[in-house]
C-alpha positions as CSV (number, residue, x, y, z in Angstrom):
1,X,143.4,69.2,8.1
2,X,145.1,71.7,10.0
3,X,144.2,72.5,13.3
4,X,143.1,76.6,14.2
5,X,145.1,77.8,16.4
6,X,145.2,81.4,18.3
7,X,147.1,82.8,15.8
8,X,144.9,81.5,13.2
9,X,142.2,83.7,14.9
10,X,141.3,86.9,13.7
11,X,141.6,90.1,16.5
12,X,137.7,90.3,16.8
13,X,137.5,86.1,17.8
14,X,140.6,86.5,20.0
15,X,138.8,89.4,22.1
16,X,135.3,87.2,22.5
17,X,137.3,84.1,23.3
18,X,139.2,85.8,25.6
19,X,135.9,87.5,27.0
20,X,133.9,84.1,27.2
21,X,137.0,82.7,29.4
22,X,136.7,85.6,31.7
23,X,133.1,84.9,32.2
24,X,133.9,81.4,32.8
25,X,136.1,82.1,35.3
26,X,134.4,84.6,36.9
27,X,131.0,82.4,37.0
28,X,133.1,79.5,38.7
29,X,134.8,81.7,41.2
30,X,131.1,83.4,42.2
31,X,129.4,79.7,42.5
32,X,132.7,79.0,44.5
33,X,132.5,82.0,46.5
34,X,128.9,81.1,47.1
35,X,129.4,77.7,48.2
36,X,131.7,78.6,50.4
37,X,129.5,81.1,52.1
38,X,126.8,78.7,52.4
39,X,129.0,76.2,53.9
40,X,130.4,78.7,57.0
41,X,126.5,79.7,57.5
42,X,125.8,76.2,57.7
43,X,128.3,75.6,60.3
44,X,127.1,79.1,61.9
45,X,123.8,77.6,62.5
46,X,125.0,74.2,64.1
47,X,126.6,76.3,66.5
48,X,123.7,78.0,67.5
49,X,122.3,74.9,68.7
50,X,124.4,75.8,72.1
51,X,122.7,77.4,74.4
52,X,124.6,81.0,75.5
53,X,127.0,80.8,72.0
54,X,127.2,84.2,70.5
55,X,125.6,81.7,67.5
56,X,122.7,81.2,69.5
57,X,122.8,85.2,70.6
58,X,122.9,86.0,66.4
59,X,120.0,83.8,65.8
60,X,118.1,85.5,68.4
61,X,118.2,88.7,67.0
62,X,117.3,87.8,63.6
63,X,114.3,86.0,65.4
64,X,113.1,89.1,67.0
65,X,113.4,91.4,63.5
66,X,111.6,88.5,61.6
67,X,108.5,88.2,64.7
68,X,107.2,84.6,63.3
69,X,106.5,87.0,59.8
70,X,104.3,89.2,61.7
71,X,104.7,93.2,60.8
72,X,107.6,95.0,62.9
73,X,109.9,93.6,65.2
74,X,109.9,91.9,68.8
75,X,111.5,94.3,70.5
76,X,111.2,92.7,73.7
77,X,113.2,90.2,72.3
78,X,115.7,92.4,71.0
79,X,116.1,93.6,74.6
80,X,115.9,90.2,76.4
81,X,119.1,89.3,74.0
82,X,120.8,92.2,74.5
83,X,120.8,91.7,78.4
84,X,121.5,88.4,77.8
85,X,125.0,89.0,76.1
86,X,127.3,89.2,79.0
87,X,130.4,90.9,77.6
88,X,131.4,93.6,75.1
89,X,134.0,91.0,73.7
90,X,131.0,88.6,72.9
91,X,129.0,91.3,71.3
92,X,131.8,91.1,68.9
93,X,131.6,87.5,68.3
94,X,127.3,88.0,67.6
95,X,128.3,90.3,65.1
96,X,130.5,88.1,63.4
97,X,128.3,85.1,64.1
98,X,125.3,87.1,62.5
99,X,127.9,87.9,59.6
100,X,128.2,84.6,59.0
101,X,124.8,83.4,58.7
102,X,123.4,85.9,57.1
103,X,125.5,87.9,54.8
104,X,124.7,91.0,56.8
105,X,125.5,93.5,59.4
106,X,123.9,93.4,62.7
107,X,124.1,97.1,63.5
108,X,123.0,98.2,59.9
109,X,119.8,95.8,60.6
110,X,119.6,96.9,64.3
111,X,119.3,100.4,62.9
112,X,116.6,99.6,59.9
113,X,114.4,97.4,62.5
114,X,114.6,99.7,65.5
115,X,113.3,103.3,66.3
116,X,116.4,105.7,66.8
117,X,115.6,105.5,70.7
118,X,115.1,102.4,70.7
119,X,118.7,101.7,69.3
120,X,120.0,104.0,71.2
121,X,118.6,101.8,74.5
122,X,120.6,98.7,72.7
123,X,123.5,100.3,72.5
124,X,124.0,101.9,76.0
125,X,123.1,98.2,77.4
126,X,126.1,96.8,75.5
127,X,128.3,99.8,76.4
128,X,127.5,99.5,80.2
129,X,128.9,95.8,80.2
130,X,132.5,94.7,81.0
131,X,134.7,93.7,78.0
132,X,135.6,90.5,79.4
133,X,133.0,88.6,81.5
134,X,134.1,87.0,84.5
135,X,131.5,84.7,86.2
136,X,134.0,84.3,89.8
137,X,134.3,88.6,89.9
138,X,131.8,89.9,92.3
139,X,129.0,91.8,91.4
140,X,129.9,96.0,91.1
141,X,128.2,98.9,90.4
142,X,130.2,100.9,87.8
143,X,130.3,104.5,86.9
144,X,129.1,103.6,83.1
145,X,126.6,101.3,84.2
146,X,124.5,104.4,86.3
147,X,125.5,106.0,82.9
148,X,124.0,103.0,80.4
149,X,121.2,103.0,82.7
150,X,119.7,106.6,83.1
151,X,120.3,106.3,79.1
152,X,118.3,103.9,78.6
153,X,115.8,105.6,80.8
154,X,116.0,108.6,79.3
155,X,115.3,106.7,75.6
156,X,112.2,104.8,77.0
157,X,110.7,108.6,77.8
158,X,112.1,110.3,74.5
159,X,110.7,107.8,72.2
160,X,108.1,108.3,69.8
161,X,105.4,106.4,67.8
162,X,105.2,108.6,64.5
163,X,104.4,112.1,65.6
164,X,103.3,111.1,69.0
165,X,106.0,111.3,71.4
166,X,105.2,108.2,73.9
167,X,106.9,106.0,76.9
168,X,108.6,102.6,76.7
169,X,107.2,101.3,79.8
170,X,109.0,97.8,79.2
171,X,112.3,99.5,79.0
172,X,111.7,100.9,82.2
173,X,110.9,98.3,83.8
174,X,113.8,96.6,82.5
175,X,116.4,99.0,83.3
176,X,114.4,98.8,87.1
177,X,114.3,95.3,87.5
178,X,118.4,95.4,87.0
179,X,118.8,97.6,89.7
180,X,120.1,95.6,92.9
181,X,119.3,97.8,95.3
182,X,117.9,101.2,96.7
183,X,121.3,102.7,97.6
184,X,121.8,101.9,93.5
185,X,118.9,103.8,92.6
186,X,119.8,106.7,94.6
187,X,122.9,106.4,92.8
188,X,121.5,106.8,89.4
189,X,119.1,109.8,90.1
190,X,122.2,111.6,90.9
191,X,124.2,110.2,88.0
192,X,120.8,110.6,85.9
193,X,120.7,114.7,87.0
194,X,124.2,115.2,86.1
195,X,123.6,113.5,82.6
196,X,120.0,115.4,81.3
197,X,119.4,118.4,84.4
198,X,116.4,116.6,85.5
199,X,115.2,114.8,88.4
200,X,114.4,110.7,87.7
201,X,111.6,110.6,89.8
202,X,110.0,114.0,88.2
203,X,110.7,112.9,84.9
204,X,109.2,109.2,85.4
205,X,106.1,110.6,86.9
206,X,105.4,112.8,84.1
207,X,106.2,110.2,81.7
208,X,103.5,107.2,83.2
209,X,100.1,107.5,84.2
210,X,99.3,106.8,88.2
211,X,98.0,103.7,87.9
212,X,101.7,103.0,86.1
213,X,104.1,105.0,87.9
214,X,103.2,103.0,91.5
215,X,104.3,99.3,90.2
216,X,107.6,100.9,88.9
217,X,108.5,102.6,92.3
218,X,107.3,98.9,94.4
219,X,109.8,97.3,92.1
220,X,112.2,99.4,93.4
221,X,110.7,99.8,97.0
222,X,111.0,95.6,96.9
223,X,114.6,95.4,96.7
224,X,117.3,95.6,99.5
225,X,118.6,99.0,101.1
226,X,122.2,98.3,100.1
């Protein structure tokens, strides 16, 4: 008997053949596609097993916008990463580390799990550090870190909780336990008045009660003159 052929076919069998091969092919090149992403996520999360790896840094974060399945985010944690990373350069690398193991994109989820101050605070931490971090360069004070600093500050007092405007009191004090000295903070409440108009210490007072406003001042009271 004679074999079909493609010719044998009529126009309407040569178009659904022709169809069911393309959905073959595209099925096989998705499950490939798939494997593969599974594959570099799997070797993502074996590097996040070292301590300090941006892999490590990635899995943080998603940590902190999961919070053990409780409602929200830790965004303590988020912060305590953030200040952590010690480079603009290995920002980068999070973000592709956090590409890799989860199929998504660390400032679109930074931005979903974080009030707009609060991101704001993230970013200005990132954008005070070096691009390249050298652990034998000794410790300075630059221009853009007074700058990342009195932002941050001035996000802790702008935030809001619904219709409530409110105070970040942990961001404060995490912006004032980074300060080295007193010199440094005199050197941001000038930096911090040229940025908003406003005088640091004014501002902070308004923003905490008194039994809150004394700790943040011995914190800074604490640390050396220069």
């Amino acid at each position: 008997m004679k074999q079909d052929t493609l010719q044998d076919l009529t126009a309407s069998e040569r178009i659904k053949y022709s169809l069911l091969g393309i959905i073959v092919l595209g099925g096989t090149v998705i499950i490939g596609r798939n494997m593969v992403k599974k594959a570099v996520a799997k070797n993502e999360q074996r590097k996040s097993l070292n301590d300090g790896s941006s892999a490590t840094y990635a899995k943080q974060l998603k940590m902190a916008f999961e919070n053990d399945g409780w409602w929200g985010t830790n965004k303590e944690q988020v912060r305590d990463t953030m200040r952590a990373i010690p480079s603009k350069s290995e920002f980068r690398k999070v973000m592709q580390s956090y590409q890799k193991m989860y199929n998504r994109v660390l400032l679109a989820d930074m931005q979903s799990e974080l009030k707009s101050t609060e991101y704001n605070e993230m970013l200005s931490i990132i954008s005070a550090k070096p691009e390249h971090y050298n652990p034998n360069a000794p410790p300075k004070i630059s221009i853009a870190q007074l700058q990342g600093w009195a932002k941050r500050l001035k996000a802790a007092f702008d935030i809001t909780y619904g219709i409530f405007p409110g105070t970040d009191e942990p961001a404060i004090k995490a912006v004032f336990l980074e300060i080295p000295s007193q010199s440094t903070f005199n050197s941001l409440r000038i930096i911090y008045r040229q940025q908003y108009g406003n005088d640091l210490l004014q501002d902070l007072q308004s923003e905490l009660e008194f039994w809150e406003y004394e700790p943040m001042i011995q914190i800074i009271k604490s640390k050396p003159i220069h």
